[in-house]
C-alpha positions as CSV (number, residue, x, y, z in Angstrom):
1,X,22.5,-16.9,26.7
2,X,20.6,-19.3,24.8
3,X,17.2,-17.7,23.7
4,X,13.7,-19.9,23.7
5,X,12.9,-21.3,20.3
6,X,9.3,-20.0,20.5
7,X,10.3,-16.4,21.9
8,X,12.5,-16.2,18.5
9,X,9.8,-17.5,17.0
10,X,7.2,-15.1,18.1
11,X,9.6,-12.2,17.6
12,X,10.0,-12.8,13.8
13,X,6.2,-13.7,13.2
14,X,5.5,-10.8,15.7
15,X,5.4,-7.8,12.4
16,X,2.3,-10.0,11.1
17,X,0.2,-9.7,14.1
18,X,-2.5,-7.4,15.3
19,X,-1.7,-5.5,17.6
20,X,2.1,-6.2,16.9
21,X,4.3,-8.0,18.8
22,X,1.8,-9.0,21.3
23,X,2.6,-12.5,21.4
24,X,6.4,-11.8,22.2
25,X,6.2,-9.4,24.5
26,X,3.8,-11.5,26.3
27,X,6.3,-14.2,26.2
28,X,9.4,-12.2,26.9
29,X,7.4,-10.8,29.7
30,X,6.5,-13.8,31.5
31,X,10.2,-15.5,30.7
32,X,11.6,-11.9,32.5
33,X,9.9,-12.7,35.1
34,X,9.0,-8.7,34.8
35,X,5.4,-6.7,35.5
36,X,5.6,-5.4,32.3
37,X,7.5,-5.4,28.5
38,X,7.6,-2.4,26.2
39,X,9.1,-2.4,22.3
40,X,9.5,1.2,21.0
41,X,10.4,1.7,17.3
42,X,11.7,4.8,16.2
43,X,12.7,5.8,12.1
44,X,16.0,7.5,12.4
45,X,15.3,11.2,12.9
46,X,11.6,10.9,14.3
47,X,10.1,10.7,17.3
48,X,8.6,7.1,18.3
49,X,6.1,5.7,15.6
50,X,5.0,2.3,17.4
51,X,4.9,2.0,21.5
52,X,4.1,-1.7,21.9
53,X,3.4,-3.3,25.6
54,X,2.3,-6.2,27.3
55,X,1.5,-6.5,31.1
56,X,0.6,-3.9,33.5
57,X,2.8,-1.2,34.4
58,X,3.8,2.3,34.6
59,X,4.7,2.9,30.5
60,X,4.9,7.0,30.8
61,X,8.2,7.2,33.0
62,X,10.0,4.6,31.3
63,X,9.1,5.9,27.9
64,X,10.4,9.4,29.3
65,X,13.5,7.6,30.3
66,X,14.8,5.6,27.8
67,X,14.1,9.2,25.5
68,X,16.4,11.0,27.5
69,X,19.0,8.6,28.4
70,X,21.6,8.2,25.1
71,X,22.1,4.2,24.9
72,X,24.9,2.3,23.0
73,X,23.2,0.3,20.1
74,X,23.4,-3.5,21.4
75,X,24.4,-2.9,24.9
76,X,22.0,-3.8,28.0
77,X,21.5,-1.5,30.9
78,X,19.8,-1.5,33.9
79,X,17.6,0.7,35.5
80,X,20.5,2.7,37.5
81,X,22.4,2.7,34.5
82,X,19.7,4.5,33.0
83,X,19.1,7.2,35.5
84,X,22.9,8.1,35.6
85,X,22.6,8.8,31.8
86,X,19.8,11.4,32.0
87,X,20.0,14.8,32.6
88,X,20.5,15.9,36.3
89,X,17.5,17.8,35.9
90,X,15.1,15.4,34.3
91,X,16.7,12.9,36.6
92,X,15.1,13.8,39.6
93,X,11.7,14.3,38.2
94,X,11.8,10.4,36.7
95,X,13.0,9.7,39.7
96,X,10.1,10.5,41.4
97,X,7.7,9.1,38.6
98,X,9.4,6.1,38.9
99,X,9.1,6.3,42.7
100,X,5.2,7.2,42.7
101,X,4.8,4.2,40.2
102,X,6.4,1.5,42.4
103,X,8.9,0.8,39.6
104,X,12.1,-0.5,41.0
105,X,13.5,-2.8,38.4
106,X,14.2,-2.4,34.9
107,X,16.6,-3.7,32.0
108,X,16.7,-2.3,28.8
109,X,18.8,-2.2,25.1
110,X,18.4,-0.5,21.8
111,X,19.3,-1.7,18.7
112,X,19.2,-0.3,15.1
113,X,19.0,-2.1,11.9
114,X,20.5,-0.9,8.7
115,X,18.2,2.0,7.3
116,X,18.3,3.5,10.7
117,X,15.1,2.4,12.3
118,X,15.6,2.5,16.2
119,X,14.2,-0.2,18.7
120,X,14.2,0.0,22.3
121,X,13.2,-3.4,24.0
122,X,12.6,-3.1,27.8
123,X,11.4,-5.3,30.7
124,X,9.9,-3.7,34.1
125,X,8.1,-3.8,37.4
126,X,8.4,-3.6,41.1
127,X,10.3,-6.8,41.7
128,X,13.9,-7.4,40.8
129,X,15.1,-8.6,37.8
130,X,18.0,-10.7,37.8
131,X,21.2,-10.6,35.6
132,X,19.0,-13.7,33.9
133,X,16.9,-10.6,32.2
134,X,19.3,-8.8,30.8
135,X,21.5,-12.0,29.5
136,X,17.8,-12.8,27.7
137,X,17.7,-8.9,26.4
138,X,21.5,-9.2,24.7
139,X,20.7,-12.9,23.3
140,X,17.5,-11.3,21.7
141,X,19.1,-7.9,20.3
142,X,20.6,-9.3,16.6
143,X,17.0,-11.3,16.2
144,X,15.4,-7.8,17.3
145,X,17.9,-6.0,14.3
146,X,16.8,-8.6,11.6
147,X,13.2,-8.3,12.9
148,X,13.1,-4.3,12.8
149,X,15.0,-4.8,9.3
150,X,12.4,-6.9,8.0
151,X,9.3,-5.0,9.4
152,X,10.8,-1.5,7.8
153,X,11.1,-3.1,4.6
154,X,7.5,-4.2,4.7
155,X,6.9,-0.9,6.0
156,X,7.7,0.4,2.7
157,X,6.9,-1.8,0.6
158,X,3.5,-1.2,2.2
159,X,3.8,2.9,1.6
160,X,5.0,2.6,-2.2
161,X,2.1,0.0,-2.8
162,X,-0.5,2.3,-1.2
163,X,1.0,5.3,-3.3
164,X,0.9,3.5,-6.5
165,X,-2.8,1.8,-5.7
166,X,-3.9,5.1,-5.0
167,X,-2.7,6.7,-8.1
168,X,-4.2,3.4,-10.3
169,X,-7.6,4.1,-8.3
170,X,-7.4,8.3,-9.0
171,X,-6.7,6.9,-12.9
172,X,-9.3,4.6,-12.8
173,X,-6.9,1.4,-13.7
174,X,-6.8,-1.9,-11.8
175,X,-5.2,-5.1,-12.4
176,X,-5.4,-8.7,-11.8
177,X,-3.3,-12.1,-12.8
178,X,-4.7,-15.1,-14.2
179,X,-3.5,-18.4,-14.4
180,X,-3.6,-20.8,-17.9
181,X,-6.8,-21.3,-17.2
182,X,-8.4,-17.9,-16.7
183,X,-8.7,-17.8,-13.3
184,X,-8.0,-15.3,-11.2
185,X,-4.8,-15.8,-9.1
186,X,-4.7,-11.8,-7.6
187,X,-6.9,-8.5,-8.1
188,X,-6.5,-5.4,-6.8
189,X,-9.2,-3.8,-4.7
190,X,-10.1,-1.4,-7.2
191,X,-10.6,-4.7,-9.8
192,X,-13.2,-5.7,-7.4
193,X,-15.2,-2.8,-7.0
194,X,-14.8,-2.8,-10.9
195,X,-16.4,-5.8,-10.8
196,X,-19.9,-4.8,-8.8
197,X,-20.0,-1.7,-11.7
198,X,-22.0,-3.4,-14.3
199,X,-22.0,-7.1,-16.4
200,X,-18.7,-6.2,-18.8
201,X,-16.5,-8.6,-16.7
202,X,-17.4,-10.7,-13.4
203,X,-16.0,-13.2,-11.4
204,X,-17.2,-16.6,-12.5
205,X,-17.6,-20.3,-11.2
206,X,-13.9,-21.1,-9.9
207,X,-12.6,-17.6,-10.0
208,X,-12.5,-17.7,-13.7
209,X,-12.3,-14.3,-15.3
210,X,-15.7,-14.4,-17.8
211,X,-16.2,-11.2,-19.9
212,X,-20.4,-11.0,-20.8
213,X,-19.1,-10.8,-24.9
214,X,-19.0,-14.5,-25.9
215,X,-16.3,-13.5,-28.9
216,X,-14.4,-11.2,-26.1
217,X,-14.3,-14.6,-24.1
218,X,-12.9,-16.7,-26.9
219,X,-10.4,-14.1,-27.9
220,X,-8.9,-13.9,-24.2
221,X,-9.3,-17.7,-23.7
222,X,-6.9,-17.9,-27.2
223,X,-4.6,-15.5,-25.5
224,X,-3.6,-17.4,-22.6
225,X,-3.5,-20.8,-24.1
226,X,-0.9,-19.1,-26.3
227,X,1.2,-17.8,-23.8
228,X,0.8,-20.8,-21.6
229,X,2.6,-22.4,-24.7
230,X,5.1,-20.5,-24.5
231,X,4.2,-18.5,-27.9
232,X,5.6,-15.0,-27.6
233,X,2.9,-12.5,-28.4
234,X,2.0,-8.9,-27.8
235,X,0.1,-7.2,-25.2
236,X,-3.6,-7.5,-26.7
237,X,-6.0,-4.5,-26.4
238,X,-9.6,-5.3,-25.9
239,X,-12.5,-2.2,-25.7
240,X,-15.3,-3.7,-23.7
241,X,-17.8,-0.4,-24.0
242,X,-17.8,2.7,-24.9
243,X,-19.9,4.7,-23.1
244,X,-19.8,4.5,-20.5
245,X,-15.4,3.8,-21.9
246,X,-14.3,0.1,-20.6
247,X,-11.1,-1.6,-21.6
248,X,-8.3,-4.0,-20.7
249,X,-5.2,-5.1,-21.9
250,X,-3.8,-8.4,-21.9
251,X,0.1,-9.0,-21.7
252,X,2.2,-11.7,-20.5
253,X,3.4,-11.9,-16.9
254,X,7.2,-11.0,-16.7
255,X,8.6,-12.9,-13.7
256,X,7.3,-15.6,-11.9
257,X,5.0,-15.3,-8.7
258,X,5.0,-17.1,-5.7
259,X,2.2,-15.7,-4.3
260,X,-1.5,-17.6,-4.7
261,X,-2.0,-21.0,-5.1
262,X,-2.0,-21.2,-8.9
263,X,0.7,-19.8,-10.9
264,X,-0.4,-16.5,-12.8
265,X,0.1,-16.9,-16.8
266,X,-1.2,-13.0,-17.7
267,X,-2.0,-9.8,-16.1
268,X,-4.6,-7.8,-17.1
269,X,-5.0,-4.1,-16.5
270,X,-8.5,-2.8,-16.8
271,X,-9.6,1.2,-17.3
272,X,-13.0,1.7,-16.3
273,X,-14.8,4.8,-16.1
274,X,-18.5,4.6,-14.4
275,X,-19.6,7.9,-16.0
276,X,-20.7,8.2,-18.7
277,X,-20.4,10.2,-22.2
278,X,-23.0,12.8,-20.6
279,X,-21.3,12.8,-17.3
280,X,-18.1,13.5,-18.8
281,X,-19.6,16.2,-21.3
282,X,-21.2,18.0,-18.3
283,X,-17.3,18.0,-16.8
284,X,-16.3,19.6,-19.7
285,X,-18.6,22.3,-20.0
286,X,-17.5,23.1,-16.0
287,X,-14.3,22.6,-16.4
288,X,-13.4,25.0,-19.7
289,X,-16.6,26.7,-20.2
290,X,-17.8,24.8,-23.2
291,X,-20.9,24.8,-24.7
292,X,-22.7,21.3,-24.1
293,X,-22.7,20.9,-28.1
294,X,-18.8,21.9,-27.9
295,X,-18.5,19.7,-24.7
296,X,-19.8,16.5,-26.7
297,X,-17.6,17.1,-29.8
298,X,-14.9,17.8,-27.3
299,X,-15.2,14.3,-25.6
300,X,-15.0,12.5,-29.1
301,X,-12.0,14.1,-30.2
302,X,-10.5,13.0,-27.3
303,X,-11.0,9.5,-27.5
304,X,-8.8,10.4,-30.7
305,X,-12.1,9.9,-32.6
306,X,-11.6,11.9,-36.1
307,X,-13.8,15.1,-36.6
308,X,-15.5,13.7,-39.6
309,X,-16.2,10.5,-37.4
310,X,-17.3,12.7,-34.6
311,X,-19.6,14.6,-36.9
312,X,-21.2,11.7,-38.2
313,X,-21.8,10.4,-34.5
314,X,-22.9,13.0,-33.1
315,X,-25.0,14.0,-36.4
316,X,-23.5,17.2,-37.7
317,X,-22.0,18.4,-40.9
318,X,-18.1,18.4,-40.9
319,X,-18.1,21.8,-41.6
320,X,-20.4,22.7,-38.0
321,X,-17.8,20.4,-36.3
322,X,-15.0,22.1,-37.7
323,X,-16.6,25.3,-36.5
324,X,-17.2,24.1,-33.0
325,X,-13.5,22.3,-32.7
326,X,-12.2,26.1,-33.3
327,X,-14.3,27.5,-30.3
328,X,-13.0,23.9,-28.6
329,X,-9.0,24.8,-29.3
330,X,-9.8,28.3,-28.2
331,X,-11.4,27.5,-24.6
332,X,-9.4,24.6,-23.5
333,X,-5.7,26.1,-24.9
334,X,-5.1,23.1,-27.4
335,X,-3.3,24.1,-30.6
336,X,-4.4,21.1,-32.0
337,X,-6.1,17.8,-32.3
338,X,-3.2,16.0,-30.6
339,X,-2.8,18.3,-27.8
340,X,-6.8,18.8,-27.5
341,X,-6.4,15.1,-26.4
342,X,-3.7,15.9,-23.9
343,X,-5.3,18.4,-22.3
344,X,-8.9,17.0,-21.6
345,X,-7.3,13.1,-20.9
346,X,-4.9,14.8,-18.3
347,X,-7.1,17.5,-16.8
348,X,-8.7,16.8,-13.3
349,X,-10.8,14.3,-15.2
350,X,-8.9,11.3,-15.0
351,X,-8.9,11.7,-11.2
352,X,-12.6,12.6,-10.7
């Protein structure tokens, strides 16, 4: 059977709508001629995730029925059919649901796409439903497979990019692209709220990137125009502040982008930390039992900051800073300098 342009049409742009699928089954329901139309999808070896319908109609007993009744991928049934293939037991009891809900007709089909993602399309209601309804169901079931492949790769897609968002958020990190002129093509929404933290970096006149250090601006300006050139260059470092700590880094954008309306030169991935050195030093005396003079030599060192450089910041003869870095070592476990820096830059406070 030859299938309606705009019912394939609202089947494949169905995954984008909220709630989904509602155009098509709307569509699919009226075209049926049916009371109602139902799309269940299933991941292989789960119960159903999404129970989509359109129309008015009794949803409970044909959801029970198509559970318990063992279709053929890509084969139509009707609603006989159906009732032959459940269990003697739970036949009479849909039966009867069926019965008390006026439902007389019914045509239905699964299908499965690759991964093993189930679908289970299925037009209903109390008025018969020619062999028109199920010619439409089999015309629609290999758009219905490339549909459910597409919308469980987005599914995932959508899973590993809220994993790895949340991680960059825990970790403080965000990113964004710019084009060759500085302006921003995509940000994360952790770049955003980054943004409404304090002046370091905003979003300027024509979604232009603008850092509030004049020099930083010209440095990252230089930057792009170089690898807009086609120069090849390193990733470039920038510290915006440090306390409360604020930096990005700069690197060239491997692979092009077809997303946005401009094409992204760079991508720039920004650490920010709202608290600052006194927050993090009263972490630190929580979190290992430090002292709060320990706790501030403690958060130096682990910016790798040197102990006579930590000294002199924090106004202290080397020799009372080596004294304190001892006490330090023996609190937090660190053997060392190196692994001092370890320990406190992967403790619970890069995720607080």
């Amino acid at each position: 059977m030859r299938v309606d342009t705009g019912l394939l049409e609202a089947l494949h742009e169905g995954m984008f709508q909220t709630p989904l699928w509602d155009g098509f089954l709307q569509r699919l329901r009226a075209s049926a001629g049916a009371g109602f139309a139902l799309l269940a999808i299933r991941p292989q070896g789960q119960s159903v995730v999404a129970e989509l319908v359109a129309g008015d109609g009794p949803v409970a007993p044909v959801r029970r029925l198509l559970a318990r009744a063992n279709l053929r991928e890509g084969r139509g049934y009707a609603l006989d059919e159906l009732l032959d293939l459940a269990e003697p037991d739970a036949r009479a009891e849909v039966r009867e649901a069926l019965h008390a809900a006026r439902l007389t007709a019914l045509r239905a089909i699964r299908v499965t796409e690759p991964s093993g993602v189930d679908g289970w399309l299925a037009v209903a209601g109390d008025r018969a439903l020619g062999s028109s309804a199920g010619a439409l169901l089999l015309g629609l079931a290999p758009h219905l497979r490339i549909a459910l492949r597409s919308f469980a790769a987005l599914e995932r897609e959508r899973f590993r990019s809220a994993v790895t968002g949340e991680a960059f958020n825990r970790l403080n990190i965000a990113w964004m692209t710019l084009d060759a002129q500085g302006r921003i093509v995509e940000s994360t929404q952790s770049m955003e709220q980054m943004f409404q933290w304090g002046s370091l970096l905003r979003r300027g006149r024509y979604d232009r990137l603008v850092p509030a250090s004049p020099a930083i601006d010209r440095q990252l300006t230089g930057y792009i125009k170089q690898v807009a050139t086609g120069t090849t260059v390193r990733p470039l470092a920038i510290n915006l502040s440090q306390d409360p700590w604020f930096d990005m880094l700069v690197a060239p954008l491997q692979g092009d982008t077809i997303s946005g309306h401009r094409s992204a030169t760079v991508i720039v991935y920004v650490s920010g930390d709202r608290r600052s050195q006194a927050d993090r030093c009263e972490q630190l005396v929580d979190l290992f039992g430090l002292l709060p003079s320990e706790a501030r030599l403690a958060w130096l060192l682990a910016q790798a900051t040197s102990i006579s450089e930590a000294a002199d910041t924090l106004g202290i003869t080397v020799e009372t800073a080596r004294n304190y870095s001892k006490k330090i070592y023996a609190k937090t476990g660190a053997r060392g300098h190196a692994e001092l820096v370890r320990v406190i830059m992967t403790s619970v406070l890069a995720l607080s």
